[in-house]
C-alpha positions in Angstrom: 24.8 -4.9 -1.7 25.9 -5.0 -5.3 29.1 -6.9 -4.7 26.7 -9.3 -3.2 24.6 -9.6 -5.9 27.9 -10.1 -8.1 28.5 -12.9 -6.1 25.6 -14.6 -6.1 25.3 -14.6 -9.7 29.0 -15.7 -10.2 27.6 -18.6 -7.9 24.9 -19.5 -10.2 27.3 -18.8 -13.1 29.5 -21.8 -11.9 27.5 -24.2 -10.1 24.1 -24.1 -13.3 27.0 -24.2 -16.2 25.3 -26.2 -18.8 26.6 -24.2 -21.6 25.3 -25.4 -25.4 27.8 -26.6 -27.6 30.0 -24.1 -29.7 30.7 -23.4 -33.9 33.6 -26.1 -33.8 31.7 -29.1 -32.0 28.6 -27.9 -34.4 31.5 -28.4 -37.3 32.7 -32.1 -36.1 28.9 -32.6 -35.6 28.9 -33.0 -39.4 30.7 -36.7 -39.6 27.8 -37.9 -37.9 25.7 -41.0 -39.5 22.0 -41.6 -38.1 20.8 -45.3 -38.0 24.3 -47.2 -37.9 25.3 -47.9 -34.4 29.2 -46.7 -34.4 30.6 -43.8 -32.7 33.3 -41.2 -34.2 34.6 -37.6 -34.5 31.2 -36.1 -33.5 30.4 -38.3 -30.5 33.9 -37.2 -28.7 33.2 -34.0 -29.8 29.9 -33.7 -27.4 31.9 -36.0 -24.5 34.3 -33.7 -24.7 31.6 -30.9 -23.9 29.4 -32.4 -21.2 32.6 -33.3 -18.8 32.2 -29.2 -18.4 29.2 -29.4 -17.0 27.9 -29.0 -13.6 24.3 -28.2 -11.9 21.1 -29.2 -12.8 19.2 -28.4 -16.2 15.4 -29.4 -14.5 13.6 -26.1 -16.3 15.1 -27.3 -19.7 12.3 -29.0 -22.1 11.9 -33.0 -22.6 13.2 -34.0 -26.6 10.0 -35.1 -29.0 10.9 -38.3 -29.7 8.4 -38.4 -32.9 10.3 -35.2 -34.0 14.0 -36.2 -33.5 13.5 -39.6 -35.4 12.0 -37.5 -38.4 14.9 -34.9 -38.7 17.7 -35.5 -36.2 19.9 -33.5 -38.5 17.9 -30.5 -37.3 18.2 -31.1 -33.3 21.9 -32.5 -33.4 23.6 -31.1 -30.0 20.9 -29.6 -28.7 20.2 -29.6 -24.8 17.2 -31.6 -23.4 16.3 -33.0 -20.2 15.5 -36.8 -20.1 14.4 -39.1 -17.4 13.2 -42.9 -16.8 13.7 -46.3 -15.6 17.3 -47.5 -16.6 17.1 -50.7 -18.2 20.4 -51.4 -19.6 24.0 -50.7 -18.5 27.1 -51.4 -20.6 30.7 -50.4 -21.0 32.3 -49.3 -24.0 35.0 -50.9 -25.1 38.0 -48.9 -26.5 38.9 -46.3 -27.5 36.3 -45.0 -25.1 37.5 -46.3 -22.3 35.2 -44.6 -19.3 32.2 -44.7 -21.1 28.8 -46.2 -20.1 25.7 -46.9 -22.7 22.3 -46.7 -20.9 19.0 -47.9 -22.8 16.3 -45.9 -20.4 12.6 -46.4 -20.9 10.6 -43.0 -20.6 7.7 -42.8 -19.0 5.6 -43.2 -22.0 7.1 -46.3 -22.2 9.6 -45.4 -25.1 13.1 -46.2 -25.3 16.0 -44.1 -25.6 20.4 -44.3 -25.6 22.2 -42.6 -23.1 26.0 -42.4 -23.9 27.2 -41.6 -19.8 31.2 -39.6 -19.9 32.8 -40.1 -16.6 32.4 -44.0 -15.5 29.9 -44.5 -12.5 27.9 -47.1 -10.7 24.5 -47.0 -12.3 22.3 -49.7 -10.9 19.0 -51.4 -12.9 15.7 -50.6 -12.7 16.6 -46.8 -10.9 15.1 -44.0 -11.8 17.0 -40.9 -13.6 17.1 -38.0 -14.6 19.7 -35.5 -16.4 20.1 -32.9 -18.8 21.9 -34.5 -22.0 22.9 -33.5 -25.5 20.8 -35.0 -28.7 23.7 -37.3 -30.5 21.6 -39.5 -33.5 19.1 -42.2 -34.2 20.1 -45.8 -34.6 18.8 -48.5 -35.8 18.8 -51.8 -33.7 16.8 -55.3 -34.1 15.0 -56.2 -31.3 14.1 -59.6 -29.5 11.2 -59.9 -32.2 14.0 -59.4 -34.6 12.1 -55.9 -36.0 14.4 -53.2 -36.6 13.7 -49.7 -34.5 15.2 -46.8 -34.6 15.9 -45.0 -31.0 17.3 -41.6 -30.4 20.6 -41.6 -27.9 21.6 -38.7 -26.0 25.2 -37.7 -24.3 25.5 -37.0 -21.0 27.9 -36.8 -18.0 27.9 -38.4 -14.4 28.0 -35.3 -12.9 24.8 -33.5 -13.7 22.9 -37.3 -13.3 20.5 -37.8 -10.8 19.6 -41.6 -9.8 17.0 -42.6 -7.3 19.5 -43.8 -5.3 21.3 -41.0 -4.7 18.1 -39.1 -4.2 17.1 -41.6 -1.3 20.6 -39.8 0.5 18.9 -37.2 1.3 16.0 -37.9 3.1 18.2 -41.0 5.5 20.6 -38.2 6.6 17.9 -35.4 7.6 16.0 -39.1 9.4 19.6 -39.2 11.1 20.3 -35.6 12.0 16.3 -35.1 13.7 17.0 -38.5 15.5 20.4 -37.5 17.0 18.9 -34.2 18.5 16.4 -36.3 19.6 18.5 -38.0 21.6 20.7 -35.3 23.1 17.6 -33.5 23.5 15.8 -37.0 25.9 19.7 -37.2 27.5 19.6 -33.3 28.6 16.5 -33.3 30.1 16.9 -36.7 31.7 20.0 -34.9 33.2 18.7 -32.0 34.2 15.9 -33.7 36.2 18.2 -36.1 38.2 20.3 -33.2 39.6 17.3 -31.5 40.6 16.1 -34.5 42.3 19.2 -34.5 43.8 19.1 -30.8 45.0 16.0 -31.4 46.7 16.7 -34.7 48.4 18.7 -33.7 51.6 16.9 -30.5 52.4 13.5 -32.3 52.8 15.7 -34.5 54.9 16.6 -32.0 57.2 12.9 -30.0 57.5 11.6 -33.7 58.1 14.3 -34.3 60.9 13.6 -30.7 62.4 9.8 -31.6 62.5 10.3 -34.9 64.5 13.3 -33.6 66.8 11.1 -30.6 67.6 7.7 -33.5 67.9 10.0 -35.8 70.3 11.5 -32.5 72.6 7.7 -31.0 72.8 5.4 -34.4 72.8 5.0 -34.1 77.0 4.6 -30.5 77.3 2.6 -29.8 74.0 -1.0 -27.8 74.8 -4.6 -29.7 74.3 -5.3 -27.2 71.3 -4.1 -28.6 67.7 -3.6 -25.4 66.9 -1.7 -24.3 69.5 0.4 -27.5 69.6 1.5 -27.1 66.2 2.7 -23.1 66.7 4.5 -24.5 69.6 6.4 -27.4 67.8 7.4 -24.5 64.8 8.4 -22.3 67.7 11.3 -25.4 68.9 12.0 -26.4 65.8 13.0 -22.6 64.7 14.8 -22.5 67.6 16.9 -26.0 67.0 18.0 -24.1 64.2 
């Protein structure tokens, strides 16, 4: 029993590893400049981190958005868990080579950077959901040309969920109930027809009996129904 138990929780160990960053990524964390848009020391320092991952981080907390644009200096590299609509996919172009750059809208209808390690096919307007590291703020003009300052987070493809690959799921369980459907229709259809089949030629041969027995009595049977009909069953035993 214990060395099931041991097991188990190695089990958990490696499949819910979403381990917060360390002293030296808290160190190259330093380099890092809210509210210009460029990437350096700091943001490899937290790819390099989240291509460890793997599980899911659903019971961590969501970031306060209010909070993390007043002091992001106090929330760098922590672990939150984000989720919205995506509504902007881009590459980035080298040196990060790999890279993806997400703008999802929450459901509050606030806007947020998602830095994605590990390149993947992440269509528009899908849900998503992931645990993710704080990076910074920046600071970006929008189409009304007013300048607004979004918090970005770092993340990796493989603790991201997308409704797409949510909607997986629930097509393969609709496959698997209607294959055994199937087999289970086929079976019975099976079953049936040999039984039919058993039964065919011996009601043949009682009905043949009955009416080579009716054809040898039929002149010699007596007045009485009843006694006409032991009398038939008496020749028809003995045609056996």
């Amino acid at each position: 029993m214990l060395l099931e138990t041991l097991i188990l929780l190695s089990c958990l160990v490696t499949t819910l590893d979403l381990s917060p960053i360390g002293e030296d990524t808290k160190i190259r964390l330093h380099t890092v400049q809210d509210g210009v848009d460029n990437r350096g020391e700091g943001f490899a320092a937290l790819l390099q981190h989240v291509t460890t991952w793997e599980g899911a981080g659903s019971s961590l907390n969501p970031p306060d958005t209010a909070m993390l644009l007043s002091e992001p200096e106090l929330f760098r590299g922590s672990i939150f868990f984000v989720s919205g609509v995506v509504e902007l996919v881009e590459t980035l172009p080298a040196p990060w080579d790999g890279v993806q750059e997400l703008f999802i809208r929450d459901e509050t209808g606030q806007l947020f950077g998602l830095y994605v390690s590990i390149q993947t096919s992440i269509p528009l307007h899908k849900s998503l959901q992931t645990p993710a590291l704080f990076y910074k703020t920046i600071s970006m003009k929008g189409r009304d040309d007013q300048m607004r300052v979004y918090p970005t987070f770092v993340t990796s493809s493989h603790v991201m969920i997308t409704s797409a690959k949510q909607q997986l799921m629930p097509s393969a369980f609709l496959a698997i109930v209607l294959f055994a459907f199937v087999v289970f229709v086929f079976y019975w259809v099976v079953k049936l027809t040999r039984r039919k089949r058993q039964l065919g030629p011996r009601r043949i041969v009682q009905t043949q009996d009955v009416l080579l027995a009716a054809n040898e009595t039929a002149g010699e049977l007596p007045e009485n129904p009843s006694e006409a009909l032991g009398v038939m069953y008496d020749h028809s035993e003995g045609a056996k």
